[in-house]
VMD Tcl script that builds the backbone (N, CA, C; Angstrom):
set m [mol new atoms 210]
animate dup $m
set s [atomselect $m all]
$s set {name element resname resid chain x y z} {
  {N N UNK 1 A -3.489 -25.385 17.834}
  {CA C UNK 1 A -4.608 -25.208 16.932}
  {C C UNK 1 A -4.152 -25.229 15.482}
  {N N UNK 2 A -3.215 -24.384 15.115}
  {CA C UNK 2 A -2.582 -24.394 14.113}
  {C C UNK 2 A -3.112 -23.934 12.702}
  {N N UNK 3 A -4.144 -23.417 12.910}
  {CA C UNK 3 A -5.306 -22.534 12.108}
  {C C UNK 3 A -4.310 -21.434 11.415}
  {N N UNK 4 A -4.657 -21.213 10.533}
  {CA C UNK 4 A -4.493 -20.193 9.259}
  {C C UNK 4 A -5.288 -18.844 9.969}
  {N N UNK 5 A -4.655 -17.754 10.055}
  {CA C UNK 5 A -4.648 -16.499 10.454}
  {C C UNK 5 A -4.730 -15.171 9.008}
  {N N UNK 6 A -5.208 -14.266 9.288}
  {CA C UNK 6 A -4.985 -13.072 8.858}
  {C C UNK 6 A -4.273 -11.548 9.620}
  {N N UNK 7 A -3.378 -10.959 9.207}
  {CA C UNK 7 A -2.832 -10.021 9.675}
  {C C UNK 7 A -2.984 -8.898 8.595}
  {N N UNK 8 A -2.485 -7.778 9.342}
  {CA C UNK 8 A -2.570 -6.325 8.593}
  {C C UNK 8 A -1.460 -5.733 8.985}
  {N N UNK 9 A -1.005 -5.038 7.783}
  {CA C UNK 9 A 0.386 -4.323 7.925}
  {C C UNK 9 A -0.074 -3.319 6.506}
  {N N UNK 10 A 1.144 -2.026 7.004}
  {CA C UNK 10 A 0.762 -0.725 5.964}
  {C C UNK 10 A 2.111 -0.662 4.973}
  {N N UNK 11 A 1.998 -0.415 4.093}
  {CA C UNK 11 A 2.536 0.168 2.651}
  {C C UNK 11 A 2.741 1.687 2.066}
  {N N UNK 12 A 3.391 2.257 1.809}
  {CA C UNK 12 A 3.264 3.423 1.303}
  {C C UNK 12 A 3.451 3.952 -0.272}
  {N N UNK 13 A 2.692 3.889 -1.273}
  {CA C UNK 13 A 3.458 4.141 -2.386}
  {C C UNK 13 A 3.747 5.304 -3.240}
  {N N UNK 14 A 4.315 5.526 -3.791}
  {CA C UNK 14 A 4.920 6.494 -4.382}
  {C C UNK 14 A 4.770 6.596 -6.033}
  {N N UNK 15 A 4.047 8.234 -6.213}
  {CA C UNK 15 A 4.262 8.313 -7.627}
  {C C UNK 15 A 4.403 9.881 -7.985}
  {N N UNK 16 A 5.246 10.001 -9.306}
  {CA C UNK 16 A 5.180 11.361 -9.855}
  {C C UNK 16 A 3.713 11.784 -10.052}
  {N N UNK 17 A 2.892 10.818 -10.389}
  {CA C UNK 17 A 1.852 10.927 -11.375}
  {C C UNK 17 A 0.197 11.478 -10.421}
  {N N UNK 18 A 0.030 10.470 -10.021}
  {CA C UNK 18 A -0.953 10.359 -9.449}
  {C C UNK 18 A -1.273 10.138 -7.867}
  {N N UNK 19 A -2.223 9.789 -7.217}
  {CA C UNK 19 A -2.496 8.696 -5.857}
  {C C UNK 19 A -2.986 7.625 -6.325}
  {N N UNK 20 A -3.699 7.682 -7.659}
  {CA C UNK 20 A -4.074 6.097 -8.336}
  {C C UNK 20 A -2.857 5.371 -8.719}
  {N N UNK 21 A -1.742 5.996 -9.121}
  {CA C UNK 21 A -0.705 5.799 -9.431}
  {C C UNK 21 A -0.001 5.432 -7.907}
  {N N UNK 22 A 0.279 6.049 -7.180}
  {CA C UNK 22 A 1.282 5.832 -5.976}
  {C C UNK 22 A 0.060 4.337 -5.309}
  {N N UNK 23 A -1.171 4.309 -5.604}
  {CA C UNK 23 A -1.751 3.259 -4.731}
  {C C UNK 23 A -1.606 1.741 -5.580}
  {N N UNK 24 A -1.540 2.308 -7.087}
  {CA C UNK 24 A -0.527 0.943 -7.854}
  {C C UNK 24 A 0.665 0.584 -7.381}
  {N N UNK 25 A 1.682 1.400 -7.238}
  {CA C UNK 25 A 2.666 0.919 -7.017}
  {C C UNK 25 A 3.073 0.364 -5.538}
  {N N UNK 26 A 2.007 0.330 -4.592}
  {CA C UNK 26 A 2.025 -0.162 -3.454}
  {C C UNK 26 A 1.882 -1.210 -3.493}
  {N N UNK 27 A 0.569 -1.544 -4.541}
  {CA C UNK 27 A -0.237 -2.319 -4.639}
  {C C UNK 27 A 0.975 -3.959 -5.146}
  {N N UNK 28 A 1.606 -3.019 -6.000}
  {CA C UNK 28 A 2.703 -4.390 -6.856}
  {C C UNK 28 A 3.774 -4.430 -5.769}
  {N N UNK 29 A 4.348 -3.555 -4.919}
  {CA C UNK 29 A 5.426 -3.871 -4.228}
  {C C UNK 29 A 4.940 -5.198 -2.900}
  {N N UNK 30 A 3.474 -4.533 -2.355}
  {CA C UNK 30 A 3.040 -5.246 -1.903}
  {C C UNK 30 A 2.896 -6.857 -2.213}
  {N N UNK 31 A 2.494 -7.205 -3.382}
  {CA C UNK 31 A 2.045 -8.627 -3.658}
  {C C UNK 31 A 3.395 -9.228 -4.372}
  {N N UNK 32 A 4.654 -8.466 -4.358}
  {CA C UNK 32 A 6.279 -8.868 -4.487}
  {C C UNK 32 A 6.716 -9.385 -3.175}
  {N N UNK 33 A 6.456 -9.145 -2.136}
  {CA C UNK 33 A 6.413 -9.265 -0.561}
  {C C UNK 33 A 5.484 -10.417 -0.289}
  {N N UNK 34 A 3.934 -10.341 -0.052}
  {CA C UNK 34 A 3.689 -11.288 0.418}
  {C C UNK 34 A 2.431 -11.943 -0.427}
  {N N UNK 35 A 2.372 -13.019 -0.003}
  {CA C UNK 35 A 1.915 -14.010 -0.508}
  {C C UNK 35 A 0.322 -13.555 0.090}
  {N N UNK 36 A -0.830 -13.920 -0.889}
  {CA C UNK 36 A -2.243 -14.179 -0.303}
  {C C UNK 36 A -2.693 -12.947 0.207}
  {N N UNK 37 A -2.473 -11.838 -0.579}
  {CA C UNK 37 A -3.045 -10.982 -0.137}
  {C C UNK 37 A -4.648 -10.767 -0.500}
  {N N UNK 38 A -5.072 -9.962 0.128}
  {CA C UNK 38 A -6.500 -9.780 0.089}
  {C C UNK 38 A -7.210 -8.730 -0.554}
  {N N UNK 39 A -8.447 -9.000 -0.777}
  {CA C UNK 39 A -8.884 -8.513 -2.004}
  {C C UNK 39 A -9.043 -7.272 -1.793}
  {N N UNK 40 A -8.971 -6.677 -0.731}
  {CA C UNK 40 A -9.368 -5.123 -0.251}
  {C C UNK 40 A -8.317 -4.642 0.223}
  {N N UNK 41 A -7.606 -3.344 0.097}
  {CA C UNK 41 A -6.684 -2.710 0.943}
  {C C UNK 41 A -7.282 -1.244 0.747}
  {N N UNK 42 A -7.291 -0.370 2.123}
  {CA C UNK 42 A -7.591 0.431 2.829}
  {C C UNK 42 A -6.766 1.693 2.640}
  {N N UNK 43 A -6.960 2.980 2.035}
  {CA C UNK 43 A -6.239 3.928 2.011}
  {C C UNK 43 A -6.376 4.739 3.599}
  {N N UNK 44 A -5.265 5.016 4.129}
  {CA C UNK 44 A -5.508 5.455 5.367}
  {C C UNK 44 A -4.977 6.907 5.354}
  {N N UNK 45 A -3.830 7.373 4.383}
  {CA C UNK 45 A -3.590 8.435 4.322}
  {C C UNK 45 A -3.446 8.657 3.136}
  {N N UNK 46 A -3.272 9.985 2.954}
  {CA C UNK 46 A -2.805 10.936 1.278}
  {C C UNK 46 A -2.071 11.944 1.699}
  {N N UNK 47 A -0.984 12.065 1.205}
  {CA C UNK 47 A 0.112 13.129 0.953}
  {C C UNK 47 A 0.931 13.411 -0.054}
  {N N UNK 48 A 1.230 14.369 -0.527}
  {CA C UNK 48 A 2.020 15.220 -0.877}
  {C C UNK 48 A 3.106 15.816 -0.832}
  {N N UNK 49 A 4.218 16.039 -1.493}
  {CA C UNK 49 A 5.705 16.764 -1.306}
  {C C UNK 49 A 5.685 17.099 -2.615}
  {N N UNK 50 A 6.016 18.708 -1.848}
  {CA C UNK 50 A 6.035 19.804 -3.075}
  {C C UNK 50 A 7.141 20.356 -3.343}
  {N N UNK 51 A 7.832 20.671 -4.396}
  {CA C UNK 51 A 8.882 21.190 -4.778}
  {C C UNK 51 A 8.545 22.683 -5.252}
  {N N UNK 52 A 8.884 23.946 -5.449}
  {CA C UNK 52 A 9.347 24.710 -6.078}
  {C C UNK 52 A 7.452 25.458 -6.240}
  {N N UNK 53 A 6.319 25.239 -5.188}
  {CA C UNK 53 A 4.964 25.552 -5.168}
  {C C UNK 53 A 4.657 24.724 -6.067}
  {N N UNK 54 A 4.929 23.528 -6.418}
  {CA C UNK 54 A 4.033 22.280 -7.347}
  {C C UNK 54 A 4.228 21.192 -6.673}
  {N N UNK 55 A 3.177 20.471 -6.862}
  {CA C UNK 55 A 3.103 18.872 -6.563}
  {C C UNK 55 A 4.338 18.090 -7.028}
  {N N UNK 56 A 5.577 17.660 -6.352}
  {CA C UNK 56 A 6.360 16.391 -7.021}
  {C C UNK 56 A 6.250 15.441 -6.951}
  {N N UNK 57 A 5.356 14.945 -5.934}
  {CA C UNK 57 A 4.826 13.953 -5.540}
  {C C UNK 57 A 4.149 13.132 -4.727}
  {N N UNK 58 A 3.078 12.060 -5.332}
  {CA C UNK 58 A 1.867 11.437 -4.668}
  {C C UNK 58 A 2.379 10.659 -3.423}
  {N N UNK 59 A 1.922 10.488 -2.294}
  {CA C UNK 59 A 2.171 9.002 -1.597}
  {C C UNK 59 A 0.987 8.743 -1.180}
  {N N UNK 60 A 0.500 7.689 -0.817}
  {CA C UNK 60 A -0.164 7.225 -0.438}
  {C C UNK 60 A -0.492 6.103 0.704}
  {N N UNK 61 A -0.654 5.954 1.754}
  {CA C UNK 61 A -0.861 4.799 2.691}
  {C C UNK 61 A -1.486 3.690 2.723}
  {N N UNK 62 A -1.430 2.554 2.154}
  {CA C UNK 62 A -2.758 1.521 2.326}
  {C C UNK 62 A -2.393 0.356 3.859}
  {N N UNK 63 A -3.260 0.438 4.487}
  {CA C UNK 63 A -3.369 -0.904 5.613}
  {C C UNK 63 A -3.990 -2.105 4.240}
  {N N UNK 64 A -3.368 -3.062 4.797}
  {CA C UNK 64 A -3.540 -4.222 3.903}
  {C C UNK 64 A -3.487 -5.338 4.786}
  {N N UNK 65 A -4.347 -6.383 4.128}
  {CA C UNK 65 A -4.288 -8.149 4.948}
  {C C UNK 65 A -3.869 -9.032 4.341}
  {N N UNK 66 A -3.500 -9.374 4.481}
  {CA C UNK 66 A -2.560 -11.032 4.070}
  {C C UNK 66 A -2.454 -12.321 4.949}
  {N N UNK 67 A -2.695 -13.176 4.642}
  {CA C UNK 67 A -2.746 -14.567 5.186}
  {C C UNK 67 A -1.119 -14.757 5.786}
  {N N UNK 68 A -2.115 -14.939 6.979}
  {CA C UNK 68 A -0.718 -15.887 8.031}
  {C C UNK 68 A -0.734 -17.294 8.233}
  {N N UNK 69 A 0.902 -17.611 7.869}
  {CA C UNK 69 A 0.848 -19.276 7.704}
  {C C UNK 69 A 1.811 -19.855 9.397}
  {N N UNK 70 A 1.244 -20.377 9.952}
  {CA C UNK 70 A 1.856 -21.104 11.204}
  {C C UNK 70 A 3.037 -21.377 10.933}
}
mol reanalyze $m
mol bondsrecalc $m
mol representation Tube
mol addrep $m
């Protein structure tokens, strides 16, 4: 057939700052990786790691789609 496909695979990103922040930096590691990604990606989780009773930092999960090439 040889048809052009879509797949989904997850990302996690990381920030001091934010989850808008950790879901940027997914966002760019992601589209450094693959090609044709799609216009929507999916937050599936939110977490946290705390140091010392404070937030040190955001992560975040996105499921994401990207074009599959035969």
């Amino acid at each position: 057939m040889g048809e052009d496909g879509y797949r989904t695979g997850e990302i996690t990103g990381v920030s001091a700052e934010s989850w808008e922040a950790a879901t940027q930096d997914a966002v760019e590691r992601a589209a450094q990786r693959i090609r044709d990604l799609r216009i929507v990606a999916e937050a599936t989780r939110f977490a946290v790691m705390m140091k010392d009773g404070h937030v040190a930092e955001y992560r975040v999960r996105l499921k994401i789609s990207y074009k599959h090439e035969p």
